[in-house]
N, CA, C and O atoms as CSV, one atom per row, in Angstrom:
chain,resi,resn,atom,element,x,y,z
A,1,UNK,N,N,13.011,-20.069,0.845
A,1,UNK,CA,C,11.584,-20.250,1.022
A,1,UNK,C,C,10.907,-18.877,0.958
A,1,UNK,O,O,11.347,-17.954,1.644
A,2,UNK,N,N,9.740,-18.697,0.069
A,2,UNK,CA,C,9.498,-17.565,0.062
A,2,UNK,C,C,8.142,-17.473,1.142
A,2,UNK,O,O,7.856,-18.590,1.573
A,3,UNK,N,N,7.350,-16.482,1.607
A,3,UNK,CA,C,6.380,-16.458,3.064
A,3,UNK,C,C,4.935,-16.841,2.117
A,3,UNK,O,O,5.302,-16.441,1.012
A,4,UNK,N,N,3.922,-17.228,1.976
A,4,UNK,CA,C,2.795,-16.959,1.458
A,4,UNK,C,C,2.119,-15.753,2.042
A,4,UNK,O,O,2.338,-15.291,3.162
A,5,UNK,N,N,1.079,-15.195,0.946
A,5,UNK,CA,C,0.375,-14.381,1.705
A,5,UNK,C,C,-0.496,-14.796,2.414
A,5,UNK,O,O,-0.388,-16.019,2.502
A,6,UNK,N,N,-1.349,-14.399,2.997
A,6,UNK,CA,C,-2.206,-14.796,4.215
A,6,UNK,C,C,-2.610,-13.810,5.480
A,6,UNK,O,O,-1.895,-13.212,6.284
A,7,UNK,N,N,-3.896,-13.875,5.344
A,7,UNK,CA,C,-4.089,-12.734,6.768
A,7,UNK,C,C,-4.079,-12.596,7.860
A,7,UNK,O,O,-4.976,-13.008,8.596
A,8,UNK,N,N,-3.024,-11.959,8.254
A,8,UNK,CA,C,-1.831,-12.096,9.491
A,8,UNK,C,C,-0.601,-12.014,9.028
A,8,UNK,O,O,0.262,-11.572,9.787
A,9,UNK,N,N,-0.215,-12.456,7.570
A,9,UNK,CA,C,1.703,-11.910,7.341
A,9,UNK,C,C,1.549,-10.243,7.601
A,9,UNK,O,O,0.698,-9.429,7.243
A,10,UNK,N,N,3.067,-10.115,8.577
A,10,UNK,CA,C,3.446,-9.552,8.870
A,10,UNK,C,C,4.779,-8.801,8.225
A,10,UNK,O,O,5.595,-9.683,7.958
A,11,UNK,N,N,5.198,-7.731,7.943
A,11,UNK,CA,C,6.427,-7.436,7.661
A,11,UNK,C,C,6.843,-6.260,7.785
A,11,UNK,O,O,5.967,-5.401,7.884
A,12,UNK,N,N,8.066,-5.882,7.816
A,12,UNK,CA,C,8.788,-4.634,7.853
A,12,UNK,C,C,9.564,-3.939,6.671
A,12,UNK,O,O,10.389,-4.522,5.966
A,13,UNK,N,N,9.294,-2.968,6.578
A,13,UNK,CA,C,9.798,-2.344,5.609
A,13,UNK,C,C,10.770,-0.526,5.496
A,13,UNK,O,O,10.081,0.419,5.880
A,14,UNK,N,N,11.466,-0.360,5.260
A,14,UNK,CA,C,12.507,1.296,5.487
A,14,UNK,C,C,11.092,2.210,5.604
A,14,UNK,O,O,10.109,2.075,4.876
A,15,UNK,N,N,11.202,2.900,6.394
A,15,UNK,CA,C,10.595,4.184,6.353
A,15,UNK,C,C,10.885,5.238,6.104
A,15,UNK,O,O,12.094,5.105,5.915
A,16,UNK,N,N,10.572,6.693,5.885
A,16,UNK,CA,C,11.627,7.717,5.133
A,16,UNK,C,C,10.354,8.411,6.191
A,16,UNK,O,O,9.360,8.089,6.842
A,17,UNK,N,N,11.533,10.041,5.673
A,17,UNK,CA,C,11.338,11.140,7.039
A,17,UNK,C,C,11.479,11.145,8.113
A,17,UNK,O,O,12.659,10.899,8.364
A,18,UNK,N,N,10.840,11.314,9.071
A,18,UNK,CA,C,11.114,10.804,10.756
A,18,UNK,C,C,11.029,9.755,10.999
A,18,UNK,O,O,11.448,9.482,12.123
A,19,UNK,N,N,10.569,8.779,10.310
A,19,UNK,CA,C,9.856,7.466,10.840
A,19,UNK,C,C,10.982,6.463,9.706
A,19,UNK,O,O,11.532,6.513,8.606
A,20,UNK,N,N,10.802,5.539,10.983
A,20,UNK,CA,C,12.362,5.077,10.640
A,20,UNK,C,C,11.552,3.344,10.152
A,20,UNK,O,O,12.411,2.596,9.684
A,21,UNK,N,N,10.543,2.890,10.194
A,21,UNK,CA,C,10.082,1.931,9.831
A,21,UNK,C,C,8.893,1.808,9.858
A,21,UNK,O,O,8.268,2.120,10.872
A,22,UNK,N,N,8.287,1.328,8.764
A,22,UNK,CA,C,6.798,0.647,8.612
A,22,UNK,C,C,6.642,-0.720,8.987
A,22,UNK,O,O,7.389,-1.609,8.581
A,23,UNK,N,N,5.320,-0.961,10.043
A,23,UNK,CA,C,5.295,-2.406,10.216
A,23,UNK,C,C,3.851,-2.628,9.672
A,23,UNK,O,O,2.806,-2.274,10.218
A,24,UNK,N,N,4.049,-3.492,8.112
A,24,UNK,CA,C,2.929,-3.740,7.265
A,24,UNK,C,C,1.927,-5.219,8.376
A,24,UNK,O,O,2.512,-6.049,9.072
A,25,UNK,N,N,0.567,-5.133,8.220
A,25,UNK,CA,C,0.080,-6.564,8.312
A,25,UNK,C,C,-0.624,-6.760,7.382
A,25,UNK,O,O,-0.936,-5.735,6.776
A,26,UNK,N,N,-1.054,-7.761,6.969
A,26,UNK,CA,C,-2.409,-8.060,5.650
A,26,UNK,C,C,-3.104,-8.493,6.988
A,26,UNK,O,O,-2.758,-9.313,7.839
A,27,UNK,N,N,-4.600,-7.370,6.860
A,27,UNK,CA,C,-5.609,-7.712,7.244
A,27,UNK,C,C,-6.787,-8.215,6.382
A,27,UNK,O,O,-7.897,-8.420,6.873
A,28,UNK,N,N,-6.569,-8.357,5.394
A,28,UNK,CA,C,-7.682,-8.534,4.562
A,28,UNK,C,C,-6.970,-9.483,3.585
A,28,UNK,O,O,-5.892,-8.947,3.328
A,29,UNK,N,N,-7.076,-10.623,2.935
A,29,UNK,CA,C,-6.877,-11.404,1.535
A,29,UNK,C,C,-7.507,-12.088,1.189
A,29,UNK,O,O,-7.507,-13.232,1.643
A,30,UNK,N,N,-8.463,-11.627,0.071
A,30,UNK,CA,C,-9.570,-12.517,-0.264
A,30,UNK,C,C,-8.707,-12.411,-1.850
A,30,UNK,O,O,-8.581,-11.371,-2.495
A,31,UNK,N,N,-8.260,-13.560,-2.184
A,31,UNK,CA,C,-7.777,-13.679,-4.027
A,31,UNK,C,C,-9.014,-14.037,-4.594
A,31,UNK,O,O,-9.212,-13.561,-5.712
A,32,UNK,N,N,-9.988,-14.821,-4.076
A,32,UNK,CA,C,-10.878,-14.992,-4.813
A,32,UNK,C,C,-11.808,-13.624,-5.744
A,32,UNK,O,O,-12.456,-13.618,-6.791
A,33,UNK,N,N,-11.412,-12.467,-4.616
A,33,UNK,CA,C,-12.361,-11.621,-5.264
A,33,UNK,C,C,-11.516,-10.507,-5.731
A,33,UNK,O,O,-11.788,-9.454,-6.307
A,34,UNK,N,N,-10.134,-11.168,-5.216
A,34,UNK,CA,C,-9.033,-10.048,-5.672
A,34,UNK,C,C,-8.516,-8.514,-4.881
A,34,UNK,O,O,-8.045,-7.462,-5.315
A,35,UNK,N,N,-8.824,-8.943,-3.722
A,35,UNK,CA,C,-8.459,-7.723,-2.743
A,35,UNK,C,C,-7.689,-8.055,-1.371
A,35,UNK,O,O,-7.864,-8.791,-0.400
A,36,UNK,N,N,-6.708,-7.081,-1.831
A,36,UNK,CA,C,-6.155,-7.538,-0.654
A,36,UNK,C,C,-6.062,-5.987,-0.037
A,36,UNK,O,O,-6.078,-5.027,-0.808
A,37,UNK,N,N,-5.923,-5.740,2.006
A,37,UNK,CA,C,-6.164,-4.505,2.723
A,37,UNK,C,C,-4.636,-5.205,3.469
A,37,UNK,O,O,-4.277,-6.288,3.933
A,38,UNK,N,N,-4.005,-3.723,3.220
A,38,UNK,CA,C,-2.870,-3.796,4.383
A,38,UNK,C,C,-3.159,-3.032,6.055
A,38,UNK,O,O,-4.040,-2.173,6.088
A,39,UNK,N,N,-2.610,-3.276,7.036
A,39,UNK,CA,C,-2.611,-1.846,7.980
A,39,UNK,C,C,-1.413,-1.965,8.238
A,39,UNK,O,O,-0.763,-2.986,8.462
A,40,UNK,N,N,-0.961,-0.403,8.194
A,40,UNK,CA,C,0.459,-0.312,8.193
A,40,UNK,C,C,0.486,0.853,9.632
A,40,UNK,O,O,-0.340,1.647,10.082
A,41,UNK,N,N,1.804,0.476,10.001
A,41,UNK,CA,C,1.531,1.685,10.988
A,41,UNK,C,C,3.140,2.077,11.430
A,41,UNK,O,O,4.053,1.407,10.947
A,42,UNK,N,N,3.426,3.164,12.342
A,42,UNK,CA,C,4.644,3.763,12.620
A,42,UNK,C,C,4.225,3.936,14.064
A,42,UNK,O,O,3.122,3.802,14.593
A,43,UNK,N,N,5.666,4.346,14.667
A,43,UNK,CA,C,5.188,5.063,16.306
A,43,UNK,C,C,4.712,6.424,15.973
A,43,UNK,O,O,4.943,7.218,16.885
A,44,UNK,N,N,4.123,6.931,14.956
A,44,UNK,CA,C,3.273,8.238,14.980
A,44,UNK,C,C,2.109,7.996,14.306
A,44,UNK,O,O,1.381,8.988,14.343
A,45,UNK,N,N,1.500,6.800,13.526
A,45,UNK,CA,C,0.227,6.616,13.429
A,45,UNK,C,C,0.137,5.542,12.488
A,45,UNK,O,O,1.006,4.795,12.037
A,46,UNK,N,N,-1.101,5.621,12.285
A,46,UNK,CA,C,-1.251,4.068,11.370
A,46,UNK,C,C,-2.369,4.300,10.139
A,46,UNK,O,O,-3.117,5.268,10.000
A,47,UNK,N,N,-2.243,3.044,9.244
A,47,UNK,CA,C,-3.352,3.681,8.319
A,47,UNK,C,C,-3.359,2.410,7.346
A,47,UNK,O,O,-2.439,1.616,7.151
A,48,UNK,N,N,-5.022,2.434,6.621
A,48,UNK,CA,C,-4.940,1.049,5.748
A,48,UNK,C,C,-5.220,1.696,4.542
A,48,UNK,O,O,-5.668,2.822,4.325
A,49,UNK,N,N,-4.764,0.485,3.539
A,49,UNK,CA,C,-4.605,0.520,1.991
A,49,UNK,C,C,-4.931,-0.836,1.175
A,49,UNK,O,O,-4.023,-1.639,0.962
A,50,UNK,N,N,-6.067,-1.042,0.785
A,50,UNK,CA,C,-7.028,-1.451,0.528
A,50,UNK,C,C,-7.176,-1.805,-1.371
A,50,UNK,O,O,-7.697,-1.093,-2.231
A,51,UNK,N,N,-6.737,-2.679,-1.466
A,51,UNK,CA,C,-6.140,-2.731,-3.097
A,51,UNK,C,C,-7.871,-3.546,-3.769
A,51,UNK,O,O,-8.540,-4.272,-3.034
A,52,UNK,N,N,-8.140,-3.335,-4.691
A,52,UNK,CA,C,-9.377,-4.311,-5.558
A,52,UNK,C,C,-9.276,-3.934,-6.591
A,52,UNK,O,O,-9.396,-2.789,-7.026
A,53,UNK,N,N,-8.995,-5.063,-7.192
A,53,UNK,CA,C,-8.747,-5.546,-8.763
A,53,UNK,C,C,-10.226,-6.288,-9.258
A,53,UNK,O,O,-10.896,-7.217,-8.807
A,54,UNK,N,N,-10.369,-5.284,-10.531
A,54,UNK,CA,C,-11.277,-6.005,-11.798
A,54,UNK,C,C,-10.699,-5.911,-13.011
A,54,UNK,O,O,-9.901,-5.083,-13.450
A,55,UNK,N,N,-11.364,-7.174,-13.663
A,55,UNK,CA,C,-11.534,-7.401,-14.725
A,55,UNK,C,C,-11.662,-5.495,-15.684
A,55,UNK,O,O,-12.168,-4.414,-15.383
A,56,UNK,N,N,-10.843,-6.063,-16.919
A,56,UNK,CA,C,-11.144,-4.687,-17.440
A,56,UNK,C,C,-11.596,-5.032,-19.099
A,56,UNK,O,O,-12.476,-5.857,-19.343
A,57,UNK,N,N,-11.231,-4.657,-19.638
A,57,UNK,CA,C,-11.450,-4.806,-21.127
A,57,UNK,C,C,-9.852,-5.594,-21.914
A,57,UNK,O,O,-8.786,-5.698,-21.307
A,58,UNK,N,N,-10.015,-5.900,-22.867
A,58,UNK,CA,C,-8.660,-6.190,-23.374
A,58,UNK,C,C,-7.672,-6.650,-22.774
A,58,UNK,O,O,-6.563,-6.116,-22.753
A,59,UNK,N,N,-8.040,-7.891,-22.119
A,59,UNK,CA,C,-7.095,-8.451,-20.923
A,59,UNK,C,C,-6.379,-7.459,-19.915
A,59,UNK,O,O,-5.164,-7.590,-19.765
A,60,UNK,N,N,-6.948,-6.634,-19.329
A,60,UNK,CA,C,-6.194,-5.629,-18.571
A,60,UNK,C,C,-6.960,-5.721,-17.369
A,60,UNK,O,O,-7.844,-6.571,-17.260
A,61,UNK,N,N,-6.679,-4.883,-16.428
A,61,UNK,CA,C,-6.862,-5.062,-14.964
A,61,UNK,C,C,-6.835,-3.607,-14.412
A,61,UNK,O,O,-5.881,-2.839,-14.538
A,62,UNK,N,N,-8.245,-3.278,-13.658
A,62,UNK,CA,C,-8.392,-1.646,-13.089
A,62,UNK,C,C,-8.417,-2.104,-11.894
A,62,UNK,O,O,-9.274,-2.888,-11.487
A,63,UNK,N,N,-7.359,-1.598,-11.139
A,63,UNK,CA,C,-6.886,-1.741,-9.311
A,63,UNK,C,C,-7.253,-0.273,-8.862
A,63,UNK,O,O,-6.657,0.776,-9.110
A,64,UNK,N,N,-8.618,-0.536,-7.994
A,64,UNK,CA,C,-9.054,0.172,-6.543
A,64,UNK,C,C,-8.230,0.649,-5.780
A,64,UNK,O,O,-7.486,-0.311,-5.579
A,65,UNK,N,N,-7.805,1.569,-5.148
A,65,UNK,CA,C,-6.704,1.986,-4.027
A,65,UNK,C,C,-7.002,2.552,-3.318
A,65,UNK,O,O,-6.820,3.761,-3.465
A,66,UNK,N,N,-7.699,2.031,-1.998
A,66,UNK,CA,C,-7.978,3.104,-0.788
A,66,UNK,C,C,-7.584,2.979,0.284
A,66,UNK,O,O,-7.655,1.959,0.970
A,67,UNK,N,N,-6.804,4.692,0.761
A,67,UNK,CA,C,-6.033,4.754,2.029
A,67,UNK,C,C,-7.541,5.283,3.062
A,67,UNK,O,O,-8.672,5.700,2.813
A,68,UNK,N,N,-6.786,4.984,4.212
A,68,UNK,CA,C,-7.581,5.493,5.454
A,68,UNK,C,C,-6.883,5.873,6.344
A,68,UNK,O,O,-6.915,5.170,7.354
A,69,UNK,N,N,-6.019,7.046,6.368
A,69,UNK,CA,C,-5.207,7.466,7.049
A,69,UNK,C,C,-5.530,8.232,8.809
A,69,UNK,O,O,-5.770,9.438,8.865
A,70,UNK,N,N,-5.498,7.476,9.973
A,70,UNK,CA,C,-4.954,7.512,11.130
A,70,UNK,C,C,-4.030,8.370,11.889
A,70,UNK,O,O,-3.045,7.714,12.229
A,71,UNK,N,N,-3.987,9.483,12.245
A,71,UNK,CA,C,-3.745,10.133,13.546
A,71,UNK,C,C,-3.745,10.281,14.272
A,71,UNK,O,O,-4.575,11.168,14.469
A,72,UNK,N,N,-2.859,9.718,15.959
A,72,UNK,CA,C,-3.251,10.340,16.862
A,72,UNK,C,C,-2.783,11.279,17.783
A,72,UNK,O,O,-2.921,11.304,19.006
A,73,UNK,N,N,-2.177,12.094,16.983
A,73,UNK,CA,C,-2.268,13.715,17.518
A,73,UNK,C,C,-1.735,14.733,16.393
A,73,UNK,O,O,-1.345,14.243,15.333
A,74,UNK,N,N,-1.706,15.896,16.543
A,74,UNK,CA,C,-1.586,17.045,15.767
A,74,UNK,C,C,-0.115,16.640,14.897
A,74,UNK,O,O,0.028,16.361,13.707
A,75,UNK,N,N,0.539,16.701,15.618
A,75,UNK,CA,C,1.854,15.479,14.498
A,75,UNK,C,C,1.570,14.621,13.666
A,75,UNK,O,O,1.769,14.662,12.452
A,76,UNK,N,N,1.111,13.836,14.261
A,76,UNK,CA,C,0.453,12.748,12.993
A,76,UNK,C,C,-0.299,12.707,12.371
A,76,UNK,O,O,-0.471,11.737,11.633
A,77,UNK,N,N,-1.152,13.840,12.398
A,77,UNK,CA,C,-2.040,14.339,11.174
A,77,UNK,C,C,-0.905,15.144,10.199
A,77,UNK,O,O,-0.727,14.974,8.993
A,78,UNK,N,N,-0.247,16.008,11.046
A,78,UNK,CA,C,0.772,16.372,9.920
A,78,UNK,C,C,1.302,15.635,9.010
A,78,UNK,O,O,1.426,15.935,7.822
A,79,UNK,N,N,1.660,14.569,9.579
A,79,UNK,CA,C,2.853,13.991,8.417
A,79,UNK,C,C,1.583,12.868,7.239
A,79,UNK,O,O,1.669,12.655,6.030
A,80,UNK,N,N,0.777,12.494,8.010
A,80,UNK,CA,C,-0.157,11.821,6.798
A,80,UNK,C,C,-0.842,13.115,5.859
A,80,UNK,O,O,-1.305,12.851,4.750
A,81,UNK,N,N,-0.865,14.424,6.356
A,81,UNK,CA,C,-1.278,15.508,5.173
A,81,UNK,C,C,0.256,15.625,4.199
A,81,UNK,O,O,0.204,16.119,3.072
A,82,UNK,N,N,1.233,15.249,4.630
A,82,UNK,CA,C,2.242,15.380,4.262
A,82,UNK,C,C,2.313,14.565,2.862
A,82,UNK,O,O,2.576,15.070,1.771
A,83,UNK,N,N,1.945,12.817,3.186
A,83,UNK,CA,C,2.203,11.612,2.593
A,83,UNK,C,C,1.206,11.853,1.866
A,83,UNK,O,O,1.518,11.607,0.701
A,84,UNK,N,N,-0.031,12.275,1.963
A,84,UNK,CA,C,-1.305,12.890,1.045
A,84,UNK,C,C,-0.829,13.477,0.289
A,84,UNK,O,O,-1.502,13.474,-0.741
A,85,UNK,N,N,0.424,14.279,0.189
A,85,UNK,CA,C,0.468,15.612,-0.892
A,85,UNK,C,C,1.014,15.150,-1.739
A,85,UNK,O,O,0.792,15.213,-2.948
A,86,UNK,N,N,2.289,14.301,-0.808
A,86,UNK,CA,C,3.050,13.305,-2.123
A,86,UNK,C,C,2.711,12.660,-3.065
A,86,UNK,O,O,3.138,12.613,-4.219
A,87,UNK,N,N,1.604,11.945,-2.355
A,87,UNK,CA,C,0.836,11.167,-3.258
A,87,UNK,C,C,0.364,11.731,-4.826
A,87,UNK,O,O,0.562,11.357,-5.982
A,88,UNK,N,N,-0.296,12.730,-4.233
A,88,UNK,CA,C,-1.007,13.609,-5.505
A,88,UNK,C,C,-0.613,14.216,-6.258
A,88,UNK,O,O,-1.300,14.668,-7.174
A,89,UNK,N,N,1.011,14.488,-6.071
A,89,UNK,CA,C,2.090,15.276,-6.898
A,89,UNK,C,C,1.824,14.047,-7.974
A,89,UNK,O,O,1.306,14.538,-8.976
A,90,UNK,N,N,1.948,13.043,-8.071
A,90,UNK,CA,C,1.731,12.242,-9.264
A,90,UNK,C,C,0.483,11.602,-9.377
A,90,UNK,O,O,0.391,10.454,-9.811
A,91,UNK,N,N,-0.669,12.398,-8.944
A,91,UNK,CA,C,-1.483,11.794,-9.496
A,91,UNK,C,C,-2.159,10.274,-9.595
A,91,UNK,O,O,-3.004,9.712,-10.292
A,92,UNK,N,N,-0.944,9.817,-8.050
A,92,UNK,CA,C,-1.581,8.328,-7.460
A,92,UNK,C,C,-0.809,7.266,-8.353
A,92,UNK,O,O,-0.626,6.094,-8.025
A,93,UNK,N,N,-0.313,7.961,-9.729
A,93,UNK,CA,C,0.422,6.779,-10.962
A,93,UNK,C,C,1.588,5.737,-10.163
A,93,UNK,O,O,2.083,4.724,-10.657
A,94,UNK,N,N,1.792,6.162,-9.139
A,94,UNK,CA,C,2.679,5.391,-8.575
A,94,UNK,C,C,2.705,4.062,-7.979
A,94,UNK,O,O,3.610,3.260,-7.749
A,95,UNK,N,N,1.183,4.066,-7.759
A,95,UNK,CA,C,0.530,2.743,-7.519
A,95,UNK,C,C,0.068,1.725,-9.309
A,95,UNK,O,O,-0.046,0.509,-9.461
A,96,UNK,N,N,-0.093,2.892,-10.392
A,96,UNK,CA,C,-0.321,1.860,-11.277
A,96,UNK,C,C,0.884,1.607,-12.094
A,96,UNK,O,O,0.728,0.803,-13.013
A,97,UNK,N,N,1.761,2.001,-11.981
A,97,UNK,CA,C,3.166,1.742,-12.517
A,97,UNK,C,C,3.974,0.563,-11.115
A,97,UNK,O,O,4.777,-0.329,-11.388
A,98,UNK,N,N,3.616,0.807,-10.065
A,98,UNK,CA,C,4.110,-0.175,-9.254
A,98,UNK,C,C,3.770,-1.903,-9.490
A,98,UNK,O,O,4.426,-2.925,-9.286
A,99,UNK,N,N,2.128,-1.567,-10.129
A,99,UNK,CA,C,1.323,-2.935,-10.152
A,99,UNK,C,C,1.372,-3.349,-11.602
A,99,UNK,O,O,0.995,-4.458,-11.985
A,100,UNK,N,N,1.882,-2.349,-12.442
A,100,UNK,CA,C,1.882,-3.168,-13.762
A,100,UNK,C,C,3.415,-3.787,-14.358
A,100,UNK,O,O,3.808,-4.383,-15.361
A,101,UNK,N,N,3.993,-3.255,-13.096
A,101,UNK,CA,C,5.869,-3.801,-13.181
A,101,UNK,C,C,5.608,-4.516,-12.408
A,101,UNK,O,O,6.251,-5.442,-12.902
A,102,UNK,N,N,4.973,-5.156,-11.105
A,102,UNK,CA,C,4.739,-6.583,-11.016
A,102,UNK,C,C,3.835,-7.190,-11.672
A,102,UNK,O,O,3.552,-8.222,-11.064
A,103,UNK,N,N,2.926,-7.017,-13.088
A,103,UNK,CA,C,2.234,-7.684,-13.389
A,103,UNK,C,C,3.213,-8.462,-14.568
A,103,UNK,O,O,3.173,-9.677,-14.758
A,104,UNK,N,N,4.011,-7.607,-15.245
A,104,UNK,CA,C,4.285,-7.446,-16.290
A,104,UNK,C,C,5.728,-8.419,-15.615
A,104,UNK,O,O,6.076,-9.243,-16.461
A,105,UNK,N,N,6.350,-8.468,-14.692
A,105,UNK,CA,C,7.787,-9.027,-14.271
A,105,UNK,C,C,8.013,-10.034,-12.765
A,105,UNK,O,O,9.098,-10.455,-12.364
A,106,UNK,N,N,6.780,-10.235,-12.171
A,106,UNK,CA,C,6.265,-10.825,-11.325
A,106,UNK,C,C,7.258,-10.713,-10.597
A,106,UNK,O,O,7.934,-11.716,-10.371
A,107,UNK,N,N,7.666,-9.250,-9.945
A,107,UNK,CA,C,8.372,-8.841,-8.706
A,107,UNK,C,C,7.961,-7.681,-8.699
A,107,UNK,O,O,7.138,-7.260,-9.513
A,108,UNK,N,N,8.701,-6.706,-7.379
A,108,UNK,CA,C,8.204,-5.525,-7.034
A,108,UNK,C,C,9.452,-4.486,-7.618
A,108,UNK,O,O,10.668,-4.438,-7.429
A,109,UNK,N,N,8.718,-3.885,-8.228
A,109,UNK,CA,C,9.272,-2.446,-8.809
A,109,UNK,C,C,10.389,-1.839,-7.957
A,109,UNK,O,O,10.045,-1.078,-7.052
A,110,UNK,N,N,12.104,-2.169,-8.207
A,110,UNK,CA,C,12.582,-1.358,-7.302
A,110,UNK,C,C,12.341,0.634,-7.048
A,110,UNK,O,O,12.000,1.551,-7.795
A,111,UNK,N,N,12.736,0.533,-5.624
A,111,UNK,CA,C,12.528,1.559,-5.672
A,111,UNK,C,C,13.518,2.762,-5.980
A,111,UNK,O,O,14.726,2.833,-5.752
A,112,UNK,N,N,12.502,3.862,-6.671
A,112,UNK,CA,C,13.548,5.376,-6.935
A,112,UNK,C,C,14.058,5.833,-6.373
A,112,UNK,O,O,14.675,6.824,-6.765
């Protein structure tokens, strides 16, 4: 049985560096308009990610991606400036190569 989405699924997922697990929720799923907001959080802080999909040209699809990254204390600002840097070493592509290998194979992109 697979879970539907819905706002309130809950799940867990590996964490890397100090933090030994992410506990995802969907706070937000509107399919109608095509957005869905996670809040994810660790025992050193929490933070949401905020996906919106449009219509594009040529049957294609431009996905929105916004974090709101959460600290609460000098540690946990560290490590989200940390997860910030990562991010930007590629230029964020990691989110559109994640979403076009589930668009393209309707599963999630294992990971590297």
């Amino acid at each position: 049985m697979t879970e539907a989405t819905v706002e309130g699924t809950s799940f867990k997922t590996d964490g890397h560096g100090n933090e030994k697990e992410f506990l995802w929720r969907v706070s937000k799923y509107d399919p109608e308009k095509y957005i869905i907001q996670y809040l994810v959080s660790t025992e050193n802080r929490y933070w949401t990610i905020t996906v919106k999909c449009n219509q594009s040209t040529d049957n294609k699809t431009l996905a929105e991606i916004t974090y709101t990254f959460i600290g609460l204390n000098d540690l946990d600002n560290k490590i989200n400036k940390q997860a910030l840097d990562k991010m930007y070493l590629q230029n964020l592509k990691d989110w559109e190569e994640a979403i076009n290998y589930f668009l393209d194979n309707g599963k999630l992109m294992p990971l590297k």
